[in-house]
Each structure stands twice: as structure tokens, then as C-alpha cells.
N, C-alpha and C positions, 0 to 999 in steps of 0.2 A: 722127804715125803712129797709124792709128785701129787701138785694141786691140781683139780680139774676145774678150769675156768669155762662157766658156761654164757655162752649170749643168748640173749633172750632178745629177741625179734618183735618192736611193735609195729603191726602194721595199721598206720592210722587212712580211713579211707579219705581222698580227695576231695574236695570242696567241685562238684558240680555247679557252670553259669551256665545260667542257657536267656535269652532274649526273646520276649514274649512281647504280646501288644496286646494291649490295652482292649475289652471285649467293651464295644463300643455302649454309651449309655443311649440307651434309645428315648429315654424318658427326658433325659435335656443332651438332647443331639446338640456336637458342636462341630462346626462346619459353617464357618462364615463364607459369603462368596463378595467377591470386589472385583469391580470395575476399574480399570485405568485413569479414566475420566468420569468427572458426573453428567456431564452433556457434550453428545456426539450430534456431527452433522451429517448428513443424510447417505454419506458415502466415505467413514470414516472406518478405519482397522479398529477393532474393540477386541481388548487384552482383557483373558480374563481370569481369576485366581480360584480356587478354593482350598482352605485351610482343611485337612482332613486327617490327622492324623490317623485315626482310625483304621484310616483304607491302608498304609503302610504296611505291609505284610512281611520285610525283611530287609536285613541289612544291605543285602549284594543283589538287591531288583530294582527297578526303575517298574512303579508301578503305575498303573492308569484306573480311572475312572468315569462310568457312564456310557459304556461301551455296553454293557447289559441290559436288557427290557425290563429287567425286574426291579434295576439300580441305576436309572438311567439320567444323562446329564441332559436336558433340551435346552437350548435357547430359539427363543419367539419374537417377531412381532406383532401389530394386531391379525394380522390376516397369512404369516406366514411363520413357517417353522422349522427348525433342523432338529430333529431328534436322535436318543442316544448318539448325541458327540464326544468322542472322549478326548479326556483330558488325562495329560501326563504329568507325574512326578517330575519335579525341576532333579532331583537326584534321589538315592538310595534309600536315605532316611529323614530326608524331609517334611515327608506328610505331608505338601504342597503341590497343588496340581495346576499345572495352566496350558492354557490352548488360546488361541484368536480367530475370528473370523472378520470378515469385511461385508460392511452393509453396504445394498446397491441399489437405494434409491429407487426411484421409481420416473417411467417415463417423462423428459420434461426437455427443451428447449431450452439449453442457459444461456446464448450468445446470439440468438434470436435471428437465426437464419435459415428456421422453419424445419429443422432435422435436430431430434432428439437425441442428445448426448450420453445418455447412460442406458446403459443392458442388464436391466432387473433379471436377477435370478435367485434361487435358492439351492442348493446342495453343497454335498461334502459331509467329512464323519469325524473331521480331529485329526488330531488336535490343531493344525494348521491348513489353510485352504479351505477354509467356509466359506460359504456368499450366503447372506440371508438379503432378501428382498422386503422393504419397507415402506409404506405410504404417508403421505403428509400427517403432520402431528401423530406420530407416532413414538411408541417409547420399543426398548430392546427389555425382554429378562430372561435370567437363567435360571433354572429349577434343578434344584438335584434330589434324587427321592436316597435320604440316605439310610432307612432304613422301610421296611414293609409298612406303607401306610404315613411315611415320617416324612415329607415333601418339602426343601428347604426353596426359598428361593429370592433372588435381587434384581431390578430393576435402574433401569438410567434414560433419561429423557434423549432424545432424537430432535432435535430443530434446526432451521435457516437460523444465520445471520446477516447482519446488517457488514456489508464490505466498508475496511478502512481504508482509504484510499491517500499518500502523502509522497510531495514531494522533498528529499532531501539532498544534501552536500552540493549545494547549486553553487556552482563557480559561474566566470565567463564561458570558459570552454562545455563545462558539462554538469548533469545534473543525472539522479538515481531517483525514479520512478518504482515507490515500493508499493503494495496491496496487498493488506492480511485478508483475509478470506476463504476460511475453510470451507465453505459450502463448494469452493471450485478445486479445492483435491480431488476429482473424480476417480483417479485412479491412485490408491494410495500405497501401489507399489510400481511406481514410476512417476517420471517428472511432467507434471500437467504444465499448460501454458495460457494465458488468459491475454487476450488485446486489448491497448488502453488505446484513446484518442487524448492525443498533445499536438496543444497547438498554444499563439502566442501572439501579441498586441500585433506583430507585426506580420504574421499570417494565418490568418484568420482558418484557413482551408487546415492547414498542422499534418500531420502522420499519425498514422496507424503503427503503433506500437504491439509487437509481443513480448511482452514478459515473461520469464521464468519462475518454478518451484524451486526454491530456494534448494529443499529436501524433497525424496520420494511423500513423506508425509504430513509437511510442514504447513501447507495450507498458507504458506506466503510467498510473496511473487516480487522479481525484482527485476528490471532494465535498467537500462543507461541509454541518458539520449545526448548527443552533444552538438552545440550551439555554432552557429554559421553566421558571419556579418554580411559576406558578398557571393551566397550561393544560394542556390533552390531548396527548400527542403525535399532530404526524397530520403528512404529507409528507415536510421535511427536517428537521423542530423533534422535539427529544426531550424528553419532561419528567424534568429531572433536578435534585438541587439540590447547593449547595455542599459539596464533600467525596464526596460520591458518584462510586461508583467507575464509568466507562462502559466498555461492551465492544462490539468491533465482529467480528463471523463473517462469515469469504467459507467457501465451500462447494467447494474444490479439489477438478475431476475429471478434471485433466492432469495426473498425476502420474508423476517418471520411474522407472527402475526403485529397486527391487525392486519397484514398486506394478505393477498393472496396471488395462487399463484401464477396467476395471470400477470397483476400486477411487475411495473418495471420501477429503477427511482437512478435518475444520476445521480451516479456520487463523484462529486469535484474536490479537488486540491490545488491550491495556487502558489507560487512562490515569483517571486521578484528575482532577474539578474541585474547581480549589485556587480558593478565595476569598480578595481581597485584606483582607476582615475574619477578624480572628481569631477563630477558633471560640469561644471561652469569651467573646463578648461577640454569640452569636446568641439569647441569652435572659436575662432578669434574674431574679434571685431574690433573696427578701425574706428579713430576719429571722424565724427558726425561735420558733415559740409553743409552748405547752405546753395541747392542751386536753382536755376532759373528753371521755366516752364519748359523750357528748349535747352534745356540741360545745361549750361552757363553757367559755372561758380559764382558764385556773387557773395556781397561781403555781408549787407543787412539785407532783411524783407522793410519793404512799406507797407503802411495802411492798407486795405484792401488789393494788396497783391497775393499770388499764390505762390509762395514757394516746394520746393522737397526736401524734404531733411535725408539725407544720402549718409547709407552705411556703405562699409565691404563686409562679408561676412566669408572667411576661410576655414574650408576644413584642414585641419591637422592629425587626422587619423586615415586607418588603413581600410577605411568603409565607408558607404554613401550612407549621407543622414538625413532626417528628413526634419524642418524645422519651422519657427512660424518668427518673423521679426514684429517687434512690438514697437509703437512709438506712444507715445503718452506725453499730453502736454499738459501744465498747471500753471496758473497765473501766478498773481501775488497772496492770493489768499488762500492758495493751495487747494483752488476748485480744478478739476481736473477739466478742461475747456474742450480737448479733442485725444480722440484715443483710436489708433486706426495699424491694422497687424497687415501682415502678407506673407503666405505662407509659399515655403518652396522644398527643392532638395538638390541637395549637394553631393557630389563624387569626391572619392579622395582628396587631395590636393587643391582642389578647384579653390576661384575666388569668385562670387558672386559680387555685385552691387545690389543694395535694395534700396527704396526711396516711397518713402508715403510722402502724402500733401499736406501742406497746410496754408491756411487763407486766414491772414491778421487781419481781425475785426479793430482790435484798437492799442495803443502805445502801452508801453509797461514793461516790468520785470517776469520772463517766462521761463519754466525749469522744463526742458526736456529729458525724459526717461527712456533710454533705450533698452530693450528684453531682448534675448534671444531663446525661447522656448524650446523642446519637443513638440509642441503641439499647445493647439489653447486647452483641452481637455486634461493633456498628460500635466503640464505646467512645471516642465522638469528643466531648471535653467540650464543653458549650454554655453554660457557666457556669464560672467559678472554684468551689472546693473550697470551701467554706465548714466552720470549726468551729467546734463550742460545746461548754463544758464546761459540767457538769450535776451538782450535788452532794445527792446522793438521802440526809436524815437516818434 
């Protein structure tokens, strides 16, 4: 018996996805907006976010915001403004939107050579290449109206700062001239430059330094100046020598308050160059002589005679020093009777004589002290202390 096998056919229908967004709540809007920074200086790039899921309209769109009068994104300062700027989705389905502009300050003299260094302006629409134009103590805020009547909006303060100015990695040869100071990013899509004045115990008059931006918008500045024993200063070279103390001046005229902006303030940084030779072996000095008035070695002083206590003093480096010889006399009871210096200076190689006076008031036991200083001021020894005792009958 022939079977009829029958099939029977279910057709079950498909499971339908489809990707919808969320119908925004008007009654607690969310759309937070952020700043990159909480305080910007007067001519700084300002990054700026908002969270909006909402405005996402689909998977494969890169969507924007505030480009509409009716939904429009502004950012303000007190007296100036960019309206509907839009703002892009960072990607497809983010629901994040950002854009930046650059604040441009207002008319001012930062280097005080009587020409205003920055070009206030305001325009642009988004999301990149804004200029918004801003006036002292002012603040930045963005508003975004995210729905009819529903006006979201953030806020960040705008001030001067106080320049840091320091000098580091000071060797013999050279040293790095750094200064943070964002008020002098004037332009914060390229490399600003700012002049320092350095100079140094041993020349007073120093160089005109420029410094560089580290970064297009770093707001920190860095040179190199390097150290001369037997040259001029001229360029980035200072002539300064070992031990001598170097000073570097920026001339701040972005000052925040209580200053105003007229107001100027030096700001200084000092540092010391330290030599890897010890100071009391930057000159030699010889056994102390006894001679006559007419220059005559002689063996004692008499009673009211005058003699000279005679050094040699030799340089042993590769630069002229400049120095002060010390003679210091004490009795027996360690009163110091006579104390009499002479300063001089010495070239490479050279050997000098020096000779102070002395006139024996009366017989005794006397300790003569020899110094060889930097200076009476600096008091930086260049010799070990040498003594001698001296037995006047």
C-alpha cells in the first residue's frame, strides 16, 4: 500500500532589530559640557566636550551639534561671542561632541617695546578655528539650548599668571634657562619665543637671551647659554668663571591680580657655577720672605723697622683670575695687630709678586696668615691658608 507522506510547512516569522534612540528627556536634560582646563590664560586653545547622547541619530553618521538657531551651541566672553558653533561627534555612535577655539586676548604690550603683541578677534563656526576675543578678568562659557526653552550651559575662568622663571643643569660649560609661563603662548598653534636677560658676577652688562616654546602649546620656554673664561660675551655665551654667581631677568607684564595691567615685576633666578676643581687649588702660592724697604731679602725685622712680607702668587689654569692677597698678623695673644690685602689679576701662566708692609712696634712671638681670595666680597679661597711664625728679638 503506497503511503503518502505529507510535510507540512512552518513558517515561523523573523525576529525584526531595528536601533532607535532614546526620545530625549526634556524634563532632566542630560548633556553635561567640560572644559579641558579649569583656568585658561588669555590666549590659550580651549577644548571643548559635550556629552549628548541624545543628538546621536545613527550608527553610520558622524553627527553634529549647535549648528541650528533653534538648538544652538554659543560660547561667550563678557563682551564677545561666537554663536551657533558646531560641534562634532568624535565618531558614529558616541553621543560626544567636541570642537575648540582660541582666545585672543586683548590689545596689550607684553615685552614693552611700545607695539601691542596680540590681534583680538572673534569669528568662526566649528568645530575648529574659532577666535573668540576677551578682556581682562574675564571668564569663557558655552551654552547649548538642548531642547526649546531647555539652555544647558559651563563656564571657566580666564587669568594672568605670575612667570616662573629657573635656572637648571648648570655645569662649567653650560647651563638651561627655563620659564613656565602661559600668559606668553600668544599663539597657540605655533612656537612663541620670549627674551631673558643673563648675566653674571663677572659681567655685569650679560646678553639678551631668546628662548623657545618648548611645544606649539606648552606655555614653557627653554635656552641654553654656555660659559666663556677668556671671551666677550656676545649671542648665547656668557663670560663667567668658576664660582661666580649667574642671574637670569624675564621682565613680567601679565600679571594677575592685585597687579594691574600696566603693572611690570622682575622675576630672577640665580644659580652658582660649581667647578669640578676645588677652589683653593685655582692659584699657587709660594713661601712668604722677609724683605727690605728697597726690596733686599733680609733674614729678621727690627724694632721699629718696616718690612714686606713677599708672596709669588701663580696662575695654574687656562684663564685670567682676578684675586685679592690677604696678610693678617697676630701676636701672642692672638689679637690680630695688622691686616692689610692687595688686590690684583692674573693671566694664564703668569707669576706675580705681592708684598704688604709691616712696621714692628715691639719684640715677640707673631703668626702671619696668608689668604688668597676671589675678592674681599666673594671670599672664595684660591689657595690653602698658609702660616708662618715669626720671632721678632
Amino acid at each position: 500500500m503506497l503511503k503518502q507522506i505529507f510535510l507540512i510547512l512552518f513558517l515561523v516569522p523573523i525576529a525584526q532589530f531595528a536601533f532607535a534612540e532614546e526620545i530625549p528627556d526634556y524634563d532632566k536634560p542630560y548633556a553635561p559640557i567640560f572644559f579641558n582646563k579649569p583656568v585658561y590664560s588669555w590666549t590659550e586653545k580651549v577644548e571643548i566636550t559635550i556629552i549628548a547622547p541624545s543628538w546621536n541619530t545613527g550608527m553610520n553618521l558622524i553627527d553634529s551639534i549647535g549648528g541650528d538657531p533653534n538648538y544652538s551651541v554659543d560660547v561667550y566672553t563678557k563682551d564677545h561671542r561666537l554663536e551657533e558653533y558646531k560641534l562634532y561627534e568624535t565618531d558614529p555612535t558616541s553621543g560626544i561632541f567636541t570642537g575648540e577655539i582660541i582666545l585672543t586676548g586683548f590689545l596689550h604690550d607684553v615685552d614693552g617695546d611700545g607695539v601691542n603683541d596680540t590681534n583680538p578677534r572673534t569669528l568662526g563656526g566649528g568645530p575648529n578655528g574659532g577666535y573668540l576675543q576677551n578682556d581682562e578678568d574675564s571668564g569663557i562659557t558655552v551654552s547649548f539650548e538642548f531642547a526649546d526653552g531647555v539652555i544647558l550651559s559651563e563656564s571657566a575662568k580666564i587669568e594672568w599668571n605670575e612667570g616662573d622663571l629657573r635656572i637648571t643643569d648648570v655645569t662649567e660649560k653650560f647651563a638651561k634657562i627655563k620659564l613656565f609661563e602661559r600668559d606668553m603662548n600668544l599663539n597657540p598653534e605655533s612656537i612663541d619665543t620670549v627674551n631673558i636677560e643673563v648675566f653674571s658676577e663677572d659681567d655685569s652688562a650679560g646678553i639678551n637671551l631668546e628662548i623657545s616654546e618648548t611645544t606649539e602649546d606648552s606655555g614653557i620656554f627653554e635656552g641654553i647659554i654656555s660659559f666663556t673664561k677668556d671671551d666677550q660675551s656676545s649671542g648665547s655665551r656668557l663670560y663667567a668663571l668658576p664660582d661666580s654667581q649667574i642671574t637670569a631677568k624675564y621682565v613680567d607684564r601679565t600679571l594677575p591680580k592685585p597687579y594691574n595691567t600696566n603693572d611690570e615685576l622682575d622675576v630672577l633666578a640665580q644659580e652658582k657655577i660649581i667647578s669640578n676643581l676645588p677652589s683653593t687649588e685655582r692659584l699657587s702660592l709660594s713661601e712668604s720672605e722677609i724683605l727690605s724697604q728697597d726690596g733686599k731679602l733680609i733674614e729678621e725685622l727690627d724694632i721699629g723697622k718696616t718690612g714686606m712680607i713677599f708672596s709669588k702668587i701663580r696662575n695654574t689654569l687656562d684663564y685670567t683670575q682676578e684675586f685679592t692677597y690677604i696678610v693678617q698678623i697676630k701676636n701672642e695673644n692672638n689679637n690680630v695687630i695688622s691686616l692689610s690685602w692687595v688686590t690684583g689679576q692674573v693671566i694664564p701662566s703668569q707669576e706675580l709678586g705681592m708684598s704688604v708692609s709691616w712696621t714692628v712696634q715691639e719684640t715677640g712671638k707673631y703668626t702671619v696668615d696668608r689668604f688668597v681670595w676671589n675678592s674681599i666680597k666673594g671670599a672664595i679661597p684660591l689657595t690653602e691658608t698658609v702660616s708662618t711664625e715669626i720671632l721678632i728679638k
